[in-house]
C-alpha positions, 0 to 999 in steps of 0.5 A: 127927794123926801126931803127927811120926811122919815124923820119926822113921823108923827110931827106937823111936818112943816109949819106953815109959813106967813104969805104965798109969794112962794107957793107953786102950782103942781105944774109949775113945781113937778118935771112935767104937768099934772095929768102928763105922765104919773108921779112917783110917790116921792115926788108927791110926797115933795110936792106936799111938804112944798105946800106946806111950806108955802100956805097957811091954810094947810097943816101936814102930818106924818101918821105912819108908814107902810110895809116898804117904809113909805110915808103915810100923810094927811093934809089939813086944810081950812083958814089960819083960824082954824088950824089954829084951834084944830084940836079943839075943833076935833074934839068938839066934833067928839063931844057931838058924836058923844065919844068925848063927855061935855056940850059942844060949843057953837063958835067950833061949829065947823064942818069935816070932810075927809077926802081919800085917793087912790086906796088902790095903787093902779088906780092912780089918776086919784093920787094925780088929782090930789096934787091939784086939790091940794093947791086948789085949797091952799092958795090964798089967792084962791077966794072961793075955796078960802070961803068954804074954808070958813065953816069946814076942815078938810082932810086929804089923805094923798095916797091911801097906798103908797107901796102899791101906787109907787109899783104901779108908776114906777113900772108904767114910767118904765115900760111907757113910750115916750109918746103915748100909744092908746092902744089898749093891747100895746104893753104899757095898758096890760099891768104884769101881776100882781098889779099895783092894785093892793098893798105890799102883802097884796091885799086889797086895802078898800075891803079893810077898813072894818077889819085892819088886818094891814099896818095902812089901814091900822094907822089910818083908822086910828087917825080916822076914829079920833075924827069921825067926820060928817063927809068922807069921799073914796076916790077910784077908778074903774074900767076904762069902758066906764065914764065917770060914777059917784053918788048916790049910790046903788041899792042894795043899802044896808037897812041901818043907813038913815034916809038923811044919809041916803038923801044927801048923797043924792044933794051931793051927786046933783052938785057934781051933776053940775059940773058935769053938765057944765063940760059935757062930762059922760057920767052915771050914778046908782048903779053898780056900787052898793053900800052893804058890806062894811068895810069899804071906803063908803060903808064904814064912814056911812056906819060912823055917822058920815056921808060915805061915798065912792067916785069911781072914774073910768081909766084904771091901770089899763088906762095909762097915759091914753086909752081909745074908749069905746065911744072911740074918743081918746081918754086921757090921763089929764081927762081922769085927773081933772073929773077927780078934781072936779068931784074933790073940790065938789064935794067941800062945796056942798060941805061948806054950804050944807054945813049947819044942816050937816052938823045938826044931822050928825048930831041927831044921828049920834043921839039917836044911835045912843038913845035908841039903837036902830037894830034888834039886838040891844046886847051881845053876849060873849061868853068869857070861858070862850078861848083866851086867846081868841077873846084877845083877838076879838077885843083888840079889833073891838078897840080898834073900832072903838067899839066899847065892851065890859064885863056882864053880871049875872043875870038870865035873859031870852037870847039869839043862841049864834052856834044853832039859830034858835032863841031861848033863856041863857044864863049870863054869868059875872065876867062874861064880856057884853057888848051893848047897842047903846054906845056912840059907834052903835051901827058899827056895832050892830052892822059887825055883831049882828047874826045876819045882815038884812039884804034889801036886793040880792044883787050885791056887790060883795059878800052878804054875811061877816058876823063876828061872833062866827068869824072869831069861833066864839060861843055868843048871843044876842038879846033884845034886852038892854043889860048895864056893863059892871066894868072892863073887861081884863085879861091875866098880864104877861107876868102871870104867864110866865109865873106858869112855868116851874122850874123843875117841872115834868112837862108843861101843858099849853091850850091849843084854841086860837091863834095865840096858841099857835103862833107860840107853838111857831115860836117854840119850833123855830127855837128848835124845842120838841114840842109834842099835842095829844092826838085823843082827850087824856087827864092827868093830875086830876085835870082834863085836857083836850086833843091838840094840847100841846106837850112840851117835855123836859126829856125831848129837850134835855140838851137844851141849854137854859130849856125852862128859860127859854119857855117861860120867855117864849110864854111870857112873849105871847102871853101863854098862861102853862100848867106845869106838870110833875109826873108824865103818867096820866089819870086818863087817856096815853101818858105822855110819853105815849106815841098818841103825843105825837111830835110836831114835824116843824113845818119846811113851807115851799108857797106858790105865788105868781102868775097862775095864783090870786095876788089877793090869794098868794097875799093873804098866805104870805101875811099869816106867815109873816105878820099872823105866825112869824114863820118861815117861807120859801116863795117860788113862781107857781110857773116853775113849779116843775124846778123846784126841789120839794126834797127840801121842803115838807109843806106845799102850799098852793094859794087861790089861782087858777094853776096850769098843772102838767101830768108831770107836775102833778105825778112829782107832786104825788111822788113827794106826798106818798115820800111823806110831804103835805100838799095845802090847796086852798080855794080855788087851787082846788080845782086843779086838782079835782078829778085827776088821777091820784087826787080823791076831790071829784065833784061827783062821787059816781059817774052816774050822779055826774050823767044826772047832772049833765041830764038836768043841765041839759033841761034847764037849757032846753027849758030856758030857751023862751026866758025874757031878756029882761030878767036874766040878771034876776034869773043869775042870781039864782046861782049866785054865792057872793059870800055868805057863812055855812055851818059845817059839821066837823069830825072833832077827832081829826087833827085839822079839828082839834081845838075846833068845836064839831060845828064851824062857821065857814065863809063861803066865797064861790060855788066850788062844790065837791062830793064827800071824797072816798077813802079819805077823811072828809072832816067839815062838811055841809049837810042836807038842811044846812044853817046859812047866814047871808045869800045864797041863790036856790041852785047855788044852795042846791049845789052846796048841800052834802058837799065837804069843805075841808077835807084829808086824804092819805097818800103813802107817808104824806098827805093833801089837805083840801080846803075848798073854803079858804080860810084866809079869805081877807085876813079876817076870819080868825078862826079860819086862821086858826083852822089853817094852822091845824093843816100846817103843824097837826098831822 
């Protein structure tokens, strides 16, 4: 029923018709009326053709795909007039935010609000509700909404998260009785995992935005950053316990975010007020929700210049058709569809009648950003002989922001130095990449590149720290000084790559540094090349070259066929610039036929997943695999653990989860490590693990540092028993870890080191702590005066001190490698990428 939706990507996909006479409410065009029961996306994605076909206020659009090839669409709704001259208006809505040259013309002064449903899947009365916004603003025959139409475009985008949506109403449509049961413990209010809360890689899409690490939130930013509008609204859903939240939001607020912002959210919010007042609607606002971490639905409009707000409405995937709430009164699925509707429709009100002033705000905001950035640091500095392939990696999400870069000249200034918190004199040299404050998306810039984020009120809601130089392992600064950009910053094409390969060559050398070079190290294995890396630093032909660099020899691939052309493919694919080397007998260090260059054992992944494991952690396992490395797995239910033949795999990777290990499972899996397997723990899995017999992680090295521990717990609660009620949040937060990044100190001679500096910049996520392991290698570790970047309360800080991150321990032929930080956290922390791929091939 898509009605050939899938071939027309990227088109208008219906013009608009002349006159209404066949335009259908949702009740009237669905098999049941709004609110009734959920929609599959199908039938959504037909209903909005439908309109389309049948206003002329409304201009539909394909803008991508998904992961299971669903459609991704954005509705354009305002007066003939304007759809008409819609380009026109986008870009003078540009040339306002400064990102397009010239003055803005007045007769296109027109206001854009963007309106976004159901980011998460099972969170789905936003993509129900979307159906009746659509025809509230694309009737003809509806004169109020035709007037703020007048002065304003709004853009709909249906379902943020179709893959998720579409296996949240499919199973609810299949589990449901025909009448609904509000019982909250009957089977339709308790979604199986992994839920339709995220996308098909299981990631959580409304911590995206910033980092669009996933394909939804790629196209979507794209269409986002040639609009930038002044309002955008995140429509959600939170626990059924809840009644209805939107703006303004809580505190803490991100000290960028200007008072007109703050302000008019509070403007917006009374509208909504009024509504519900009106019907006696439940509702809270500046509670729970705050805007700090950038990469929210809310955050990152706000930091482009928008009104960002999120409207959470009580229900949720345990909400289903009905639910008994607390108050004892019966939440219906109709209830949550028509609060959304009323917020949506809000919400264009306020646009529509705010529209000069809204215009007139962005306007000085953007000019503002441009003439005087509002953070400290006016330039970053990125040094260009950082890895090539982690500056690919940087610079393409610069652009995906649309955050402009060049290339620096000479010079020296007073900076922040990122790798050891102090300030002092460097030399900037030609080529390095800068990155200056002065730019229309400067608070992006700033809110992203900054060391450290101000923190106004430490009860936050998600992580405190995310600075990019540390996320991207890159030797950065920042400076007060304003420094000009001589011009692009460029890279050697795919060409010059494969120009690298010679024919006839000995060996050919490969850096080891980045995720560009180890997903050309997966490609070369799954060609079945024998590929070797140094184990210690060695020089040959007057060159020197680092433990980890890859060694690809002709005599370990002499039988195979077309070998160099193979390489200089695979090299020119992935733009892996080689150094051809004609003798095998190093000036330094082991020749390279010495057993130091150890061969690389490719990797036979068994992963679990299922219940027992994050879907988020299971998630970002099977994106690095797939979309990151382009690598082989075996998935198997963590559950049925014990039936899996770990003879055919040598790699166990247990995602974050909470594991419901037996003595068995565990002695099997020591069996296969000690027969030469490789146990990857991430995260929490950890702690499955730690303390039991044959597992060296133990959260204390001694049985008296654990008696102390249990002594001084025992005081703090003995002490505590005359605490206000009042303050206990503030007294939790002492203990709290929301997220913040550790400087670790790494032993640069292990393998899971290599191509890693002896200082890493860790994302901390939890308070999982664990002693420095005996008879094992413990090789990133926070010290007694660790560096911090973002909050930490005092005992949390306490319990982090002397503890190992990263560690390996030997067991017979194999070995487990303990990642208590998961360095796939998101999807976004390149160089934990990076680290995770030392685990996988180096060993």
């Amino acid at each position: 029923m898509q009605k050939n939706i899938l071939g027309l990507l990227f088109f208008a996909l219906l013009l608009p018709l002349a006159g209404s006479a066949q335009l259908q409410s949702p009740d009237d065009f669905l098999p049941h009326r709004l609110g009734e029961t959920f929609t599959p996306h199908h039938l959504l994605v037909d209903y909005f053709q439908h309109v389309a076909a049948n206003s002329d206020r409304i201009q539909l659009t394909q803008y991508g795909m998904t992961n299971e090839k669903r459609p991704l669409l954005h509705a354009f709704v305002s007066t003939p007039e304007n759809l008409a001259r819609l380009d026109a208006i986008r870009e003078n809505n540009l040339r306002r935010a400064g990102v397009l040259e010239g003055t803005p013309d007045p007769d296109l002064d027109i206001a854009i609000v963007w309106l976004s449903f159901s980011v998460h899947g099972n969170e789905a009365a936003g993509s129900e509700a979307s159906m009746g916004v659509v025809y509230d603003l694309a009737n003809p025959a509806n004169s109020e909404t035709g007037n703020w139409l007048e002065n304003t475009v709004v853009i709909l985008d249906p379902s943020l998260n179709p893959d998720g949506y579409s296996r949240y109403t499919h199973w609810q449509r299949g589990v449901a009785n025909l009448i609904p049961n509000p019982n909250p413990s009957v089977r339709e209010h308790l979604e199986p995992w992994p839920g339709g809360r995220v996308n098909h890689y299981l990631f959580d899409l409304n911590r995206d935005w910033a980092w669009q690490t996933q394909v939804e939130s790629q196209q979507r930013l794209k269409v986002y950053q040639q609009w930038l509008p002044q309002i955008h609204a995140d429509l959600h859903e939170q626990y059924y316990d809840s009644p209805y939240y939107f703006a303004p939001a809580a505190r803490p607020y991100h000290k960028y975010i200007t008072d007109w912002q703050a302000d008019f959210q509070v403007e917006i919010g009374k509208n909504h007020a009024k509504y519900f007042d009106k019907n006696g609607w439940l509702y809270f606002t500046k509670e729970v929700f705050d805007l700090f971490y950038p990469s929210y639905g809310d955050t990152y409009p706000t930091f482009t210049g928008a009104i960002g707000m999120t409207y959470e409405q009580g229900g949720h995937s345990r909400g289903g058709r009905a639910i008994i709430a607390p108050n004892r009164d019966t939440l219906t699925l109709l209830d949550r569809v028509t609060h959304h509707r009323t917020t949506a429709l809000s919400t264009v009100e306020v646009a529509s009648v705010n529209s000069e002033r809204l215009l007139n705000n962005y306007t000085s905001y953007y000019q503002e950003s441009q003439r005087n950035p509002k953070g400290k640091y006016r330039t970053y500095i990125i040094k260009g002989d950082n890895p090539q392939g982690k500056l690919k990696a940087f610079t393409e999400l610069l652009d995906k922001n649309g955050i402009r870069y060049g290339r620096a000249s000479g010079t020296s200034v007073s900076a922040y130095n990122y790798q050891n918190g102090s300030n002092g004199n460097i030399s900037v040299a030609d080529g390095d990449l800068i990155i200056s404050a002065y730019q229309p998306l400067s608070t992006l810039t700033q809110v992203l590149m900054d060391p450290t984020a101000e923190l106004e009120d430490s009860l936050t809601y998600d992580i405190t720290s995310w600075s990019l130089p540390y996320a991207y392992g890159l030797e950065a600064y920042a400076t007060t000084q304003r420094l000009s950009v001589s011009g692009d910053f460029t890279f050697p094409d795919t060409e010059n790559a494969r120009s690298t390969v010679e024919d006839g060559a000995y060996a050919y050398l490969a850096s080891w540094a980045s995720m560009k070079d180890a997903s050309f190290l997966a490609d070369l294995l799954r060609r079945d090349l024998l590929v070797r890396y140094a184990s210690s630093p060695f020089a040959i032909e007057g060159e020197s070259y680092p433990a980890g660099t890859l060694v690809i020899t002709r005599s370990d691939n002499r039988k195979k066929q077309d070998f160099v052309a193979i390489v200089r493919k695979i090299a020119g694919e992935h733009g892996i610039s080689l150094t051809s080397i004609q003798t095998g007998f190093s000036d330094q260090g082991q020749d390279l036929g010495s057993d130091a260059m150890r061969i690389v054992e490719p990797p036979k992944i068994a992963v679990l997943s299922g219940e027992g494991t994050s879907a988020n952690g299971f998630g970002q396992v099977w994106y690095y695999f797939e979309q990151r490395l382009g690598y082989p797995i075996g998935i198997y239910d963590a559950d049925n653990i014990g039936r899996i033949d770990l003879n055919d795999y040598n790699t166990l990777v247990m995602p974050e989860g909470r594991y419901r290990l037996s003595e068995s499972n565990l002695k099997e899996i020591q069996d296969w490590v000690s027969g030469g397997g490789r146990l990857i723990a991430l995260g929490y899995a950890n702690s499955a693990l730690a303390g039991k017999s044959g597992f060296n992680l133990s959260e204390f090295a001694t049985d008296k540092d654990e008696k102390d521990a249990d002594q001084a717990d025992e005081k703090a609660t003995l002490d505590s028993r005359y605490d206000d009620y009042a303050g206990a949040a503030r007294r939790r937060i002492s203990r709290s870890l929301p997220g913040a990044i550790f400087k670790l100190k790494m032993d640069e001679t292990h393998p899971l080191a290599f191509g890693l500096s002896d200082e890493y910049f860790s994302l901390k996520t939890s308070t999982l702590h664990y002693a420095p392991m005996k008879n094992s290698w413990n090789v990133g570790v926070i010290g007694e005066n660790p560096m911090v970047s973002g909050f930490v309360g005092a005992q949390a800080l306490e319990q982090m001190k002397n503890t190992v991150v990263y560690g390996v321990q030997e067991r017979g032929g194999g070995s487990i490698v303990y990642l208590v930080d998961n360095p796939l956290f998101r999807g976004f922390w390149e160089n934990g990428l990076f680290l995770f791929s030392n685990a996988l091939f180096l060993r």
